[in-house]
C-alpha positions in Angstrom: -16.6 -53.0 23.8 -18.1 -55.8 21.9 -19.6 -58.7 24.5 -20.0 -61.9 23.8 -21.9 -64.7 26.0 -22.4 -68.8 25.3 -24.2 -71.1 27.5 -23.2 -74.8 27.4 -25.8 -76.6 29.1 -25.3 -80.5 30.6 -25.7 -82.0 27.5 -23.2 -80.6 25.4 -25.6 -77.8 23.4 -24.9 -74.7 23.4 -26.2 -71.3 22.2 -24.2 -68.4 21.7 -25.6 -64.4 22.5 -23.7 -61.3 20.5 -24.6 -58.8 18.7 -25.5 -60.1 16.1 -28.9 -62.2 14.6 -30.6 -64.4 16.0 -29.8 -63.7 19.3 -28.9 -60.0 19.6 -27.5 -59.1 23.3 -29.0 -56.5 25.4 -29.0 -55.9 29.2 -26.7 -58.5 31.5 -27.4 -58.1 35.2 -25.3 -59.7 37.9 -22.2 -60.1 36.6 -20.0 -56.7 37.4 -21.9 -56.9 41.3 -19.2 -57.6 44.1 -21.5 -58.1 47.2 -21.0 -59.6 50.8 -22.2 -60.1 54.0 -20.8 -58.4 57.1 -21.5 -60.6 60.2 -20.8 -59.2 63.8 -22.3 -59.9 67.0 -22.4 -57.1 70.0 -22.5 -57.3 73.4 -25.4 -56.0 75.9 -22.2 -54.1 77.7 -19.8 -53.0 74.8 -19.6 -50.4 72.1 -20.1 -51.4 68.7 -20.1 -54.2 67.0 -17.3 -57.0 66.7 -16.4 -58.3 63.2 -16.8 -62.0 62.5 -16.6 -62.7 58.7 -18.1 -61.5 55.4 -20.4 -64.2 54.0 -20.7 -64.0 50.0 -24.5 -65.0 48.4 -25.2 -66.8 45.6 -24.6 -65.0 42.0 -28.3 -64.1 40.2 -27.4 -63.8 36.4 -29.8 -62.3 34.0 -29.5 -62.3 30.2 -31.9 -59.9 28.2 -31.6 -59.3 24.5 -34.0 -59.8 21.2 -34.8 -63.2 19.0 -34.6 -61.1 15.0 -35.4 -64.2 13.3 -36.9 -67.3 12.8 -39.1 -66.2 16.1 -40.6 -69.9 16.6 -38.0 -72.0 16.2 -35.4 -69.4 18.0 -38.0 -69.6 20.7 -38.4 -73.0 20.8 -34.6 -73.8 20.4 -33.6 -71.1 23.8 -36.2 -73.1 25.7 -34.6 -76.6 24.9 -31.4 -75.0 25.6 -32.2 -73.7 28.6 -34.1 -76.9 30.7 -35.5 -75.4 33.8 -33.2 -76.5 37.4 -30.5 -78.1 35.1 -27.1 -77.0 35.6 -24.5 -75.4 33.0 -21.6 -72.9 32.0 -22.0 -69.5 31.2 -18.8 -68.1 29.1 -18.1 -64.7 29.3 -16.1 -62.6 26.5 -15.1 -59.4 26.5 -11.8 -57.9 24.8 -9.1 -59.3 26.7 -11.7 -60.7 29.7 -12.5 -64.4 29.5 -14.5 -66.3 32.2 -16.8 -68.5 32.9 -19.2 -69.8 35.3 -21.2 -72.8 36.3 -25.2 -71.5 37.3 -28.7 -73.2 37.4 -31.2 -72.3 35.2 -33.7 -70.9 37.3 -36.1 -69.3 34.6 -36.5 -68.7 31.1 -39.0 -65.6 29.8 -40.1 -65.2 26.5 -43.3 -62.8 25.9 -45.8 -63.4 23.5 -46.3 -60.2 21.4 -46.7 -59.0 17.5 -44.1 -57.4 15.1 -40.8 -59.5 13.6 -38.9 -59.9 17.2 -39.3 -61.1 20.3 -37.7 -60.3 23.8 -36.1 -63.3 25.8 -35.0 -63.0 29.7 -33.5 -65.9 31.2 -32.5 -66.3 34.7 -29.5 -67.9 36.1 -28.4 -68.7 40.0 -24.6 -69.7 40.4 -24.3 -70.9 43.9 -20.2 -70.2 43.7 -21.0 -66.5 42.9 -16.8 -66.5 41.6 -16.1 -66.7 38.1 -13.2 -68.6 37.1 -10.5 -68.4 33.9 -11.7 -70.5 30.8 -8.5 -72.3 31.0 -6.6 -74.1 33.8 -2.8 -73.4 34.7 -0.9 -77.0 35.6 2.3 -77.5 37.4 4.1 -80.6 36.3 6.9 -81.9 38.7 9.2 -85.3 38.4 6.7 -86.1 35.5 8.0 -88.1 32.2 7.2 -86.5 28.2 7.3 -89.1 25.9 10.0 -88.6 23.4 8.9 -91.0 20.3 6.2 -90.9 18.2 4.3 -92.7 15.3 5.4 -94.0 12.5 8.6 -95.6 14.8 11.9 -95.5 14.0 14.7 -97.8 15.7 18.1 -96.9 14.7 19.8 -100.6 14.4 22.1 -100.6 17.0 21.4 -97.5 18.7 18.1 -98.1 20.1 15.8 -95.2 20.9 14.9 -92.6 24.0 11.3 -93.3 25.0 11.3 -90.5 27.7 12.8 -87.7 28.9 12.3 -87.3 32.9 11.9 -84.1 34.2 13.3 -84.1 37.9 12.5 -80.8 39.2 10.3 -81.3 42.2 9.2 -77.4 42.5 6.9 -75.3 40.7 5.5 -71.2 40.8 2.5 -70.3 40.8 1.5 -66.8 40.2 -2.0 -65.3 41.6 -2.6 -62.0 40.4 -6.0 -61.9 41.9 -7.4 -60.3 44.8 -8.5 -64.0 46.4 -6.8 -67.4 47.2 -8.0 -70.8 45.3 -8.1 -74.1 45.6 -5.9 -76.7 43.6 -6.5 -80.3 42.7 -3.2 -82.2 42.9 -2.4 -85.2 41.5 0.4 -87.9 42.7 1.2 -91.1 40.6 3.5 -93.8 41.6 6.4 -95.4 39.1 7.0 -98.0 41.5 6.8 -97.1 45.5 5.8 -94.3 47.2 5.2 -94.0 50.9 3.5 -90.9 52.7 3.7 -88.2 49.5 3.3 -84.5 50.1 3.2 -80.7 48.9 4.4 -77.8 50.6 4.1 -74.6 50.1 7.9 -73.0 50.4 6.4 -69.4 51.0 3.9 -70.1 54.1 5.5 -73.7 54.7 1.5 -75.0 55.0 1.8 -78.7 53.7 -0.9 -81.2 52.6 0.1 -85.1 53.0 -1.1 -88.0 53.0 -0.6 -91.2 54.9 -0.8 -94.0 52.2 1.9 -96.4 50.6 1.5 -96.2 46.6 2.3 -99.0 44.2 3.1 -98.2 40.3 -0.1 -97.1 38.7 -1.6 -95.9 41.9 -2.9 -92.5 41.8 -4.0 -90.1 44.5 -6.1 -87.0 43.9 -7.0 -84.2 45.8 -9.2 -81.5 45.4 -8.9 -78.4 47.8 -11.8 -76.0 46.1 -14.3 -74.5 48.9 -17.2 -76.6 47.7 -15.3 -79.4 47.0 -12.2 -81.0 49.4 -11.9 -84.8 49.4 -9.1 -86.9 48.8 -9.4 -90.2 46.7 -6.7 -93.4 45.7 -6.9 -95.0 42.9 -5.5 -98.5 42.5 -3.8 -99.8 39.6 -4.7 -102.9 39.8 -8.6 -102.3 40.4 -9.2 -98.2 38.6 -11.6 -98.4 41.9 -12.0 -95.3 43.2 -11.7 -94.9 46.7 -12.5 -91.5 49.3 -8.9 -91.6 51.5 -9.7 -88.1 53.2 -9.4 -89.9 56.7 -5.6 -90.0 56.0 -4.9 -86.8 55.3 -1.7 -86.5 58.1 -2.1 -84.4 61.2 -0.9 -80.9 60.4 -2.2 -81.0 56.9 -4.0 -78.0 55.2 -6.4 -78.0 52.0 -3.6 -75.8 50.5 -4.7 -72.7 48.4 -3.1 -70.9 45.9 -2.6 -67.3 48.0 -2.4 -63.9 46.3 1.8 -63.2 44.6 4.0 -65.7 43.8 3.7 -69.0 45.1 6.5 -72.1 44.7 5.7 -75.1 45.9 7.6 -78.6 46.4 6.0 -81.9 45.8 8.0 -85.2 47.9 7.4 -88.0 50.3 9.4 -90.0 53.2 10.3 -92.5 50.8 10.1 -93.2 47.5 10.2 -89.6 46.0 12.1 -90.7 42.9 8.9 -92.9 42.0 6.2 -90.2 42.3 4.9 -88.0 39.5 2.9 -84.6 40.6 0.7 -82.3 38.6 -1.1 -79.1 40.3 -3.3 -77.8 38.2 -5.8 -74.8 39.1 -8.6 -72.2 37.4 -7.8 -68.5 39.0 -10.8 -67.3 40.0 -12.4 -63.6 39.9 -15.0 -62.1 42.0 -16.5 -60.5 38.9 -16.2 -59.6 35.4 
């Protein structure tokens, strides 16, 4: 089945690998690998070992293939792609597969020889070995859609709808996966807010935060497993500010667990005010 890879790199540029000139595809390594860890400690009196966890390592990526024209400035142009210890995103294609990845450039290998081609090998080292979906899935609850657009129109007398408020407070989520996720969730205030939440209905685990919101304020919270912080941001000053310290007692970084998931976005007072959005990237241990 055809394969197709593209490398964005932090600058925008990007490069794509197919087969087809000038960059015609040929061996990837490291991508259908599922490897872990076992870690168990034993005893100088028991039998065995006892389980304590599975670690999972880093994700080395290699991408071999040919340069079939233009050899210089094809070699030239992978190089500048390719900065050495800069960081970037692999996409991955492949019939109905489509991932992607965020790796290092750890090295880039391209032999002199003679003859009208020349072999490339780059190396790549994703410290989240996990590939995630090119696209995220969001959850909108008690949000407002605009309902007028450009050029405007006001009936004389009639007046005109400028929203349309959608007041479910509950959304499903659906992980078909083999691993939980993290979330980022995002609460903003239409006037007062005091202590907002969301709860996962099926295992009742619940993330909330003690903070009074004003209109405009936004909270944001990020429950990934390299990345969990929660941060306010003020109408009034667009300052960002790191609030994890009020995460409430009892709260979880919630995840999105394997099957269907519904959860409930609310807080002790105020819940008509607040606006939620859960947006998250299902993630894949390999392609």
């Amino acid at each position: 089945m055809k394969r197709t890879l593209i490398w964005e790199n932090y600058k925008g540029d990007s490069v794509i690998f197919t087969y087809q000139p000038p960059f015609l595809l040929g061996i990837c390594d490291g991508f259908h690998e599922v490897a872990g860890k076992v870690n168990s400690i034993s005893s100088a009196y028991g039998v065995g070992t006892t389980f304590q966890g599975t670690s999972i390592d880093e994700r080395d990526l290699t991408i071999k293939g040919t340069i079939t024209e233009n050899i210089q400035e094809n070699r030239l142009l992978l190089f500048d792609i390719f900065p050495l210890n800069t960081i970037g995103t692999l996409y991955y294609y492949e019939g109905d597969i489509e991932r992607k990845i965020q790796c290092t450039v750890e090295k880039v290998d391209i032999p002199e020889k003679e003859g009208f081609t020349r072999d490339f090998s780059i190396s790549l080292i994703a410290p989240n070995p996990r590939f995630s979906a090119i696209s995220a899935t969001v959850l909108s609850m008690a949000t407002w859609q605009a309902a007028f657009e450009f050029a405007l129109i006001i009936p004389q007398n009639e007046g005109i709808e400028f929203g349309i408020k959608n007041n479910t407070s509950m959304g499903t989520a659906e992980n078909d996966t083999n691993i939980e996720y993290g979330m980022t969730i995002k609460f903003k205030a239409n006037d007062t807010v005091v202590n907002p939440y969301v709860l996962n209905v099926n295992n009742r685990e619940i993330i909330q935060i003690e903070k009074t919101m004003s209109a405009g304020d936004q909270i944001i919270i990020t429950t990934h497993v390299d990345n969990k912080k929660v941060v306010y941001i003020s109408a009034s000053t667009s300052i960002e500010e790191d609030i994890t310290f009020l995460k409430m007692y009892g709260s979880v970084y919630l995840q999105v667990p394997i099957g269907t998931n519904t959860f409930r976005s609310g807080a002790e007072q105020g819940e008509d005010n607040l606006e939620t959005t859960i947006e998250f990237l299902p993630e894949y241990e390999a392609v």
